[in-house]
C-alpha positions in Angstrom: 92.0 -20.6 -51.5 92.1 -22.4 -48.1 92.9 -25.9 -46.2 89.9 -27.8 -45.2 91.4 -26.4 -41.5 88.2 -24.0 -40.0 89.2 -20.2 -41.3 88.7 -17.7 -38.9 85.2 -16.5 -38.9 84.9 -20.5 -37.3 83.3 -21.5 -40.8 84.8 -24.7 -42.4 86.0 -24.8 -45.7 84.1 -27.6 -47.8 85.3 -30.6 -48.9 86.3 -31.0 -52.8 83.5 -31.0 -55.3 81.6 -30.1 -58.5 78.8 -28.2 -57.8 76.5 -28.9 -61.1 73.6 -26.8 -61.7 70.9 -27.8 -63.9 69.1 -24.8 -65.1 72.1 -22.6 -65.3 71.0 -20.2 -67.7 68.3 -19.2 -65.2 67.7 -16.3 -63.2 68.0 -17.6 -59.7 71.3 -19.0 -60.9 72.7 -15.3 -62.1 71.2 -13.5 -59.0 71.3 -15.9 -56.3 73.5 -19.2 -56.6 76.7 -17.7 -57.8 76.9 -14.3 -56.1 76.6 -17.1 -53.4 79.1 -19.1 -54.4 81.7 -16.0 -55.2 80.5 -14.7 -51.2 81.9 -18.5 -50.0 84.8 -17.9 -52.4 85.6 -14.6 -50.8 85.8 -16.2 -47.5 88.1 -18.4 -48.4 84.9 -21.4 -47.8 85.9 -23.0 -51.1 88.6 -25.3 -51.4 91.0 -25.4 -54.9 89.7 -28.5 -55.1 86.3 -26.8 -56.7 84.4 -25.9 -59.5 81.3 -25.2 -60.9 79.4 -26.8 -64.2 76.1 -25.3 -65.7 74.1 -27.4 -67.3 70.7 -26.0 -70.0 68.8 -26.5 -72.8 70.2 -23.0 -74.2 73.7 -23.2 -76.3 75.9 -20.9 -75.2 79.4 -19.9 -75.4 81.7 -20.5 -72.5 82.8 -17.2 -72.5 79.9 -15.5 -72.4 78.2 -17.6 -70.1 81.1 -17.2 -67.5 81.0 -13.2 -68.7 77.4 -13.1 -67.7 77.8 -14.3 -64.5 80.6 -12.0 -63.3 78.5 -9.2 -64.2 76.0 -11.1 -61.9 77.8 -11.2 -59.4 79.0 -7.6 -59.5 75.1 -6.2 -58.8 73.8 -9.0 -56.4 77.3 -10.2 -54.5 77.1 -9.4 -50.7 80.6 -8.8 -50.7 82.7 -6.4 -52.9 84.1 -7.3 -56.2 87.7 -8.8 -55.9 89.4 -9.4 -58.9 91.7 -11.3 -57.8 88.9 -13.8 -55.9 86.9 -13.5 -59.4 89.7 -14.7 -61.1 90.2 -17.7 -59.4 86.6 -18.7 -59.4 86.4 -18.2 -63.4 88.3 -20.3 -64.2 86.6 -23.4 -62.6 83.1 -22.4 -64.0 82.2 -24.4 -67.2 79.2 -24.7 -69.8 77.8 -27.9 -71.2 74.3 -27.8 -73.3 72.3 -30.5 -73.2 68.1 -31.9 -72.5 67.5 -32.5 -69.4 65.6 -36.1 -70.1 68.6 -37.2 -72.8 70.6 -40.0 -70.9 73.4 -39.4 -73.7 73.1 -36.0 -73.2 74.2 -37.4 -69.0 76.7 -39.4 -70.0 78.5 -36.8 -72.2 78.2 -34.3 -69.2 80.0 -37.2 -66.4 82.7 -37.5 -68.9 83.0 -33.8 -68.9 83.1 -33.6 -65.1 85.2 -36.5 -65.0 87.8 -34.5 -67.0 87.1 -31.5 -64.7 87.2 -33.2 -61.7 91.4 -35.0 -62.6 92.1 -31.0 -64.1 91.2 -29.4 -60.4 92.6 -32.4 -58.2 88.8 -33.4 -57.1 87.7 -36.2 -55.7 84.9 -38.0 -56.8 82.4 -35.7 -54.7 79.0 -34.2 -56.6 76.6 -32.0 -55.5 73.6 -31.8 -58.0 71.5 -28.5 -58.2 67.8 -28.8 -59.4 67.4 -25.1 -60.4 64.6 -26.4 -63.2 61.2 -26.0 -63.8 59.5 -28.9 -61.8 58.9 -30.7 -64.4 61.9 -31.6 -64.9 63.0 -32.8 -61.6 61.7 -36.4 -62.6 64.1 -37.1 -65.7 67.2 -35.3 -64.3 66.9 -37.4 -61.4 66.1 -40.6 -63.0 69.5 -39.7 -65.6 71.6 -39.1 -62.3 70.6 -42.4 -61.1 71.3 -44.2 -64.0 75.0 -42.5 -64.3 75.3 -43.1 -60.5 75.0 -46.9 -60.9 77.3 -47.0 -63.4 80.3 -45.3 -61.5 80.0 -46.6 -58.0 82.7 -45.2 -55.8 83.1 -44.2 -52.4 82.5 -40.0 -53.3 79.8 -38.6 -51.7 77.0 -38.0 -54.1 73.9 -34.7 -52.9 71.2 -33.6 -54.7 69.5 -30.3 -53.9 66.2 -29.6 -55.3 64.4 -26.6 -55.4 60.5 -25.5 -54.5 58.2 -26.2 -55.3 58.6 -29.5 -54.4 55.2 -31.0 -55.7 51.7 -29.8 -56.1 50.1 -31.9 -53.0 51.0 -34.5 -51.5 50.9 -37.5 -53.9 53.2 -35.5 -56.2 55.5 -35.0 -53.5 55.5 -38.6 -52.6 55.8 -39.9 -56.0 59.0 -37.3 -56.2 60.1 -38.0 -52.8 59.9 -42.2 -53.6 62.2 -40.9 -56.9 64.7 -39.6 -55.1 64.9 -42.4 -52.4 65.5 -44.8 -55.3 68.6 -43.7 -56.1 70.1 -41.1 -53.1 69.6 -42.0 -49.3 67.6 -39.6 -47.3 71.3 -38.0 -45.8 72.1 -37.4 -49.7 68.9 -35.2 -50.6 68.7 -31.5 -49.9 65.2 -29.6 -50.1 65.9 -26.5 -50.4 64.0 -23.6 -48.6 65.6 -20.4 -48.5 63.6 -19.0 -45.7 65.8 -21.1 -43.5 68.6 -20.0 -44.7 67.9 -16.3 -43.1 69.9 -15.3 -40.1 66.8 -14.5 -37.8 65.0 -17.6 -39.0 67.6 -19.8 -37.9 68.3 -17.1 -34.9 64.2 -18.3 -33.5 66.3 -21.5 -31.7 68.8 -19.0 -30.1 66.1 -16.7 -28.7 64.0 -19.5 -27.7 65.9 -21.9 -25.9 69.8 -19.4 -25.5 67.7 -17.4 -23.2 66.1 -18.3 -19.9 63.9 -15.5 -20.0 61.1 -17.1 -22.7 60.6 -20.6 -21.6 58.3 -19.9 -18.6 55.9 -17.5 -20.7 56.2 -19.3 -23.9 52.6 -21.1 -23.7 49.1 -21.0 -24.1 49.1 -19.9 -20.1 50.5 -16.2 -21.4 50.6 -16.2 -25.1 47.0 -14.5 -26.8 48.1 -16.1 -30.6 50.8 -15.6 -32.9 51.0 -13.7 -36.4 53.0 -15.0 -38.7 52.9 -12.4 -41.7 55.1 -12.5 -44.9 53.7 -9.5 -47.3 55.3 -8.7 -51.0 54.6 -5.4 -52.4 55.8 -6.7 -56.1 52.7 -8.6 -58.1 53.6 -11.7 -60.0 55.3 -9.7 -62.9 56.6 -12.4 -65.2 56.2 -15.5 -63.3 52.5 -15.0 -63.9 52.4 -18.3 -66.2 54.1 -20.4 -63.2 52.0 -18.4 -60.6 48.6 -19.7 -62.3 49.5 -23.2 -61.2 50.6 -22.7 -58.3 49.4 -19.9 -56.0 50.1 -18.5 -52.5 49.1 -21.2 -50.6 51.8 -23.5 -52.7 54.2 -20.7 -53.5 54.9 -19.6 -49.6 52.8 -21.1 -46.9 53.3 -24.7 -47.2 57.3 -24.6 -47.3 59.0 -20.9 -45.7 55.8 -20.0 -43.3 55.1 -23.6 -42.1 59.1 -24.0 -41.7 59.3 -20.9 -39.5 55.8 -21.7 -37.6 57.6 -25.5 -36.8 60.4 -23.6 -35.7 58.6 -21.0 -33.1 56.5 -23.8 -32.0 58.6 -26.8 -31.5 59.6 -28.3 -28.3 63.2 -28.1 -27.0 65.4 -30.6 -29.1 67.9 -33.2 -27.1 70.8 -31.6 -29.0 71.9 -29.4 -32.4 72.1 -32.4 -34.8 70.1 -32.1 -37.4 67.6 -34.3 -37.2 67.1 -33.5 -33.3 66.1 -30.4 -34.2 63.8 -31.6 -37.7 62.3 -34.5 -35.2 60.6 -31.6 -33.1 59.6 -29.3 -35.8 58.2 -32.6 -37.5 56.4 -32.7 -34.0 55.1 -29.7 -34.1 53.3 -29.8 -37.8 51.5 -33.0 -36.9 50.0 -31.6 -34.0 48.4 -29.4 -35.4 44.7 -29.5 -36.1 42.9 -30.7 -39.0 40.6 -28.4 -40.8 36.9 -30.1 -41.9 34.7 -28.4 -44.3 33.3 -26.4 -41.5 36.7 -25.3 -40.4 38.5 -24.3 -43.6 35.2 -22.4 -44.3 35.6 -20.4 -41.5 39.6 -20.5 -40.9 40.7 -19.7 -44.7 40.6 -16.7 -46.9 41.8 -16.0 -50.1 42.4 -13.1 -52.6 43.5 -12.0 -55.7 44.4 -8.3 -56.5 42.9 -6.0 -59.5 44.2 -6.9 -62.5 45.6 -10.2 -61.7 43.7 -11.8 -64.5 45.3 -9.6 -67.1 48.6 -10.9 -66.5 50.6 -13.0 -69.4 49.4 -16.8 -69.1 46.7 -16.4 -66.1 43.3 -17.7 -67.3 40.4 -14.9 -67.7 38.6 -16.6 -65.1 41.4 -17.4 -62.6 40.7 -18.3 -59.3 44.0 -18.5 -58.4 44.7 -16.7 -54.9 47.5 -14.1 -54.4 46.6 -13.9 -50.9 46.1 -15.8 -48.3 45.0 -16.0 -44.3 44.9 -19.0 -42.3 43.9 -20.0 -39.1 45.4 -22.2 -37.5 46.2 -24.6 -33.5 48.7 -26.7 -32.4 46.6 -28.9 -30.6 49.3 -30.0 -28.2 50.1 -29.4 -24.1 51.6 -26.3 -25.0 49.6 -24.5 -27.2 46.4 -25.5 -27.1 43.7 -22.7 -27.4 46.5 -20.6 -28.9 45.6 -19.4 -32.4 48.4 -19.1 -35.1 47.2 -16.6 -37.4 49.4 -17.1 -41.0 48.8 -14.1 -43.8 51.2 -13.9 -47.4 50.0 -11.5 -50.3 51.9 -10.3 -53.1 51.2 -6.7 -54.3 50.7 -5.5 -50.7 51.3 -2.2 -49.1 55.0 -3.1 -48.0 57.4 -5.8 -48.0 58.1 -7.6 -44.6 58.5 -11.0 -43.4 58.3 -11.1 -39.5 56.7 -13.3 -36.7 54.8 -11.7 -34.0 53.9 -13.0 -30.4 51.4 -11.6 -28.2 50.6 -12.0 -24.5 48.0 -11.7 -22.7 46.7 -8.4 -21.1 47.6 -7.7 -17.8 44.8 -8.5 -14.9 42.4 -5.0 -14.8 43.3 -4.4 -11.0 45.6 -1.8 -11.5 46.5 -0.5 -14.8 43.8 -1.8 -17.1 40.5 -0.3 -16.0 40.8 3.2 -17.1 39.5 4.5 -20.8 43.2 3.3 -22.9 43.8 0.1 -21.8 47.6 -0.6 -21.9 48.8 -2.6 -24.9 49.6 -6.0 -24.5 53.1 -6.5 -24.2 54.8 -8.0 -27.9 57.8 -9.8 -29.0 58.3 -9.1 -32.9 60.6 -10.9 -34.7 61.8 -9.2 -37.9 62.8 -11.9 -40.7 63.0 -8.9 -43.7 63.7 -5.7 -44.3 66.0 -4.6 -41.0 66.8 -7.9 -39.8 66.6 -8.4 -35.9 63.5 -8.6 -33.3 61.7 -5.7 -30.6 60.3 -6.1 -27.1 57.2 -3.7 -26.5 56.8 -3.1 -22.9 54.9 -0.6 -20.6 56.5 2.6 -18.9 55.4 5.9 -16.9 55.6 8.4 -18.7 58.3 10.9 -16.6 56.0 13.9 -14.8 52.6 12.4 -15.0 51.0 9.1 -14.4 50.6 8.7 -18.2 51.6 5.2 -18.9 52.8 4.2 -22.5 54.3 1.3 -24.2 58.1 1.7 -25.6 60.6 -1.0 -27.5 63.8 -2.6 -26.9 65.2 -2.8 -30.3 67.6 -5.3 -31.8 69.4 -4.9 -35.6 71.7 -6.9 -36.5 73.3 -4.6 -38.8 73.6 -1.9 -35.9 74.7 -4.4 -33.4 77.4 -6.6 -35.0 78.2 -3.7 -38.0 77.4 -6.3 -41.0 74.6 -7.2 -42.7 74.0 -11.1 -42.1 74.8 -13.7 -44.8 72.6 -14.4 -47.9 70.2 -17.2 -47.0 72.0 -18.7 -50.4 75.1 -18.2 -49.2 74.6 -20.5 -45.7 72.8 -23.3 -47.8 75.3 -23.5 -50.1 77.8 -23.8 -47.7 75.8 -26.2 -45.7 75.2 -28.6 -48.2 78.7 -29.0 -49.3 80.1 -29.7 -45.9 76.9 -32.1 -45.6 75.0 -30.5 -42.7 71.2 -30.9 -43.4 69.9 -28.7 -40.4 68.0 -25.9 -42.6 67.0 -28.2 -45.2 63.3 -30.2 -45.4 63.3 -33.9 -44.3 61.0 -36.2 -46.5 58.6 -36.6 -43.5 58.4 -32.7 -42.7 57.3 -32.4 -46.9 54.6 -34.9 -46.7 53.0 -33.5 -43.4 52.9 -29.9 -44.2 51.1 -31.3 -47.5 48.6 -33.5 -45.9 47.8 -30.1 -44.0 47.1 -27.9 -47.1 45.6 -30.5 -49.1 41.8 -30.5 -48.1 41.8 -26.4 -48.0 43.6 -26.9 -51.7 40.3 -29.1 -52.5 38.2 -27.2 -51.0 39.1 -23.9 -52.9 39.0 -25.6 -56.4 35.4 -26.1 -55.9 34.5 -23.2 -53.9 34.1 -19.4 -54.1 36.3 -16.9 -56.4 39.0 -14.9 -54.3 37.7 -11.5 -52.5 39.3 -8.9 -54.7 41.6 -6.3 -54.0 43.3 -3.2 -54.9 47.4 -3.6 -55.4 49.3 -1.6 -52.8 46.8 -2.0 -50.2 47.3 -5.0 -46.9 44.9 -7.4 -48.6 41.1 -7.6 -49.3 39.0 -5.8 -46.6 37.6 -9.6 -45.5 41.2 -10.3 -44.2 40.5 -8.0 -41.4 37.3 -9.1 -40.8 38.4 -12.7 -40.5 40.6 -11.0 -37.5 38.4 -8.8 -36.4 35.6 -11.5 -35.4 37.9 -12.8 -33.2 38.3 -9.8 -31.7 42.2 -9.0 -32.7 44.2 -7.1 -35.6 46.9 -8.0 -37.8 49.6 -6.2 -36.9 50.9 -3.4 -39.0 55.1 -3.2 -39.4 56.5 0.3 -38.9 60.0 -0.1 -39.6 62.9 -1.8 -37.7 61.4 -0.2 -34.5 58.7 -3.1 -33.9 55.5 -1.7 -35.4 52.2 -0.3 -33.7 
């Protein structure tokens, strides 16, 4: 592979390591983590120094387990198959069965990585991955402590762990108080792959790389904000995990509240990490509490036909698969602004994008005729057709027609590559021990302590409006818009929508 010397894409090449993933037999391992990890080998991101230990329940051979992931990576790698590049990373990709609360079951895998880590020329550096059910983040964690203690040396030691990352908030401070007895805050990696996206982590660069925002980026311009991430697949077979969790868990309080921080956060002092995760901490705190009153009128939930049907849901769930919030950052800048939030699964399309509206136009000129001209609109595409579009007002050439066009961006068009897999930058990031995308302790808590009282409030109220799969939500979810006298806006494509 490469030096720990930058390559030339201006990437650096991680340190040595073991990258150990708990739950290895998983899904997200096969489809995500190491297509991922052969991407980073491709690149030459991974040093010879490296390797790679499963770590399940399930026995399994070696051989097949590595087998299984080549053929993994073959349908889900964003780069092409390289034999050669496959080769190399075979070999330093190993099995070890084991329970995940047996502390000799711990020790017998640190001996195995021990002998690993003097085979490949590591040094004593570990990154843990929590690829597990939650319930099993407690006694891994307590077992990697334990072993910790017992080999103290001057490696670096990281742990990532994977969403959800509690139920509410005194679940996620019990587990956050677990991990801070045995890894400092620096060592602990919560991982949110909505960060990881290229036009999530693009919303600084368009903010604050371009003069052009700043002035009108306020509640003096802006009408409100749509944040919208829609699914057109149902639950399918993580109905049993759905159940317990929901929409409001599952997406808003981790990748929607990460990317609302993010567009509404003030300027940071600099790129470090915690610069940037002080402001978008700032930025969740301010905004407004919901009362009985308000989460009656600010919250709406659904739950599509045949929901209930599904393996391991209750006949009587009330479990939402929808969701609308609305919600303010009751701060200097965006006061009176309302930030509209909206996730469904089994909708009419799949799209993840933020949208910003200003205000109309005064009436003096343009606006007092029978078509008003649309507001102008700055959409920010997250998924499908990655990039963002400008809708502005023109003449219409020969007439005095007025109509609104776009100025498109795609990233795909524009640089002639699809962007990297959001696993593939965490990854990366977490080796080399950059914590930028990743959720600080404080940032958990806060969006928790937000989502809480509607999470109390729903358990005791009303059943979810129903309805039909392939449609944009139950018809309530445009009357919550509708009585304050906007839309939700309706994606057509990479152009921009309506």
């Amino acid at each position: 592979m490469s030096s720990n010397s930058p390559t030339r894409n201006g990437s650096r090449c991680s340190p040595s390591c073991i990258l150990t993933i708990f739950g290895a037999t998983g899904d997200l391992t096969r489809r995500k983590l190491l297509p991922a990890i052969y991407d980073l080998a491709a690149q030459d991101l991974l040093p010879d120094a490296f390797a790679v230990v499963g770590f399940g329940r399930r026995p399994q051979d070696e051989t097949e387990f590595r087998s299984g992931l080549g053929e993994g990576i073959k349908e889900f790698a964003r780069l092409e198959w390289n034999e050669q590049k496959w080769n190399w990373l075979c070999e330093r990709i190993f099995y070890q069965q084991g329970a995940y609360g047996d502390a000799e079951a711990h020790a017998t895998l640190e001996e195995r990585l021990n002998g690993i880590a003097e085979q490949f020329g590591v040094a004593g550096n570990r990154l843990y991955y929590l690829s597990t059910p939650p319930e099993e983040f407690a006694p891994i964690i307590e077992n990697l402590g334990i072993v910790r203690k017992a080999h103290k040396n001057d490696a670096w030691r990281r742990v990532i762990v994977e969403k959800p990352f509690g139920q509410d908030l005194g679940s996620a401070q019990k587990l956050n108080a677990l991990l801070g007895r045995y890894f400092s805050e620096s060592e602990v990696f919560r991982i949110d792959h909505y960060l990881g996206k290229e036009t999530v982590q693009n919303i600084l660069t368009l903010r604050f790389g371009n003069l052009l925002w700043e002035p009108l980026w306020n509640n003096h311009y802006i009408d409100h904000v749509q944040i919208v991430v829609s699914e057109k697949v149902d639950v399918g077979k993580r109905a049993g995990y759905y159940e317990t969790s929901g929409a409001l868990r599952d997406m808003v309080v981790n990748h929607m509240f990460q990317v609302m921080s993010l567009v509404c956060m003030e300027p940071p002092v600099s790129l470090a990490a915690d610069d940037i995760r002080d402001e978008k901490l700032k930025a969740l705190r301010a905004i407004k509490s919901l009362d009985a009153k308000g989460i009656a009128q600010n919250t709406l939930r659904g739950q599509y036909t045949g929901y209930r049907e599904a393996e391991g849901v209750a006949p009587d769930s009330k479990t939402e698969t929808f969701v609308a919030l609305k919600l303010e950052v009751d701060n200097w800048r965006w006061a009176g602004v309302p930030i509209y939030l909206r996730h469904g699964k089994a909708l009419e399309e799949r799209v993840s994008e933020v949208v910003i509206r200003w205000k109309d136009t005064p009436s003096v000129l343009f606006n007092d005729g029978p078509e008003k001209l649309k507001s102008n609109m700055l959409v920010m595409r997250i998924q499908p057709h990655d990039g963002f579009a400008l809708r502005m007002n023109a003449k219409v050439p020969g007439g005095n027609e007025i109509r609104d066009v776009r100025m498109n961006f795609d990233y795909s068009e524009t640089f002639g590559a699809e962007p990297p897999e959001a696993y593939e930058r965490l990854l990366h990031d977490a080796l080399i021990g950059d914590s930028t995308l990743f959720t600080r302790r404080d940032e958990s808590e806060t969006a928790w302590a937000i989502v809480d009282p509607i999470l109390e409030a729903w358990q005791n109220g009303p059943a979810p409006f129903e309805y039909t799969p392939s449609s944009w939500g139950p018809p309530e979810g445009d009357e919550f818009m509708a009585r304050d006298g906007r839309r939700w806006h309706k994606p057509i494509g990479k152009e921009g929508g309506e």
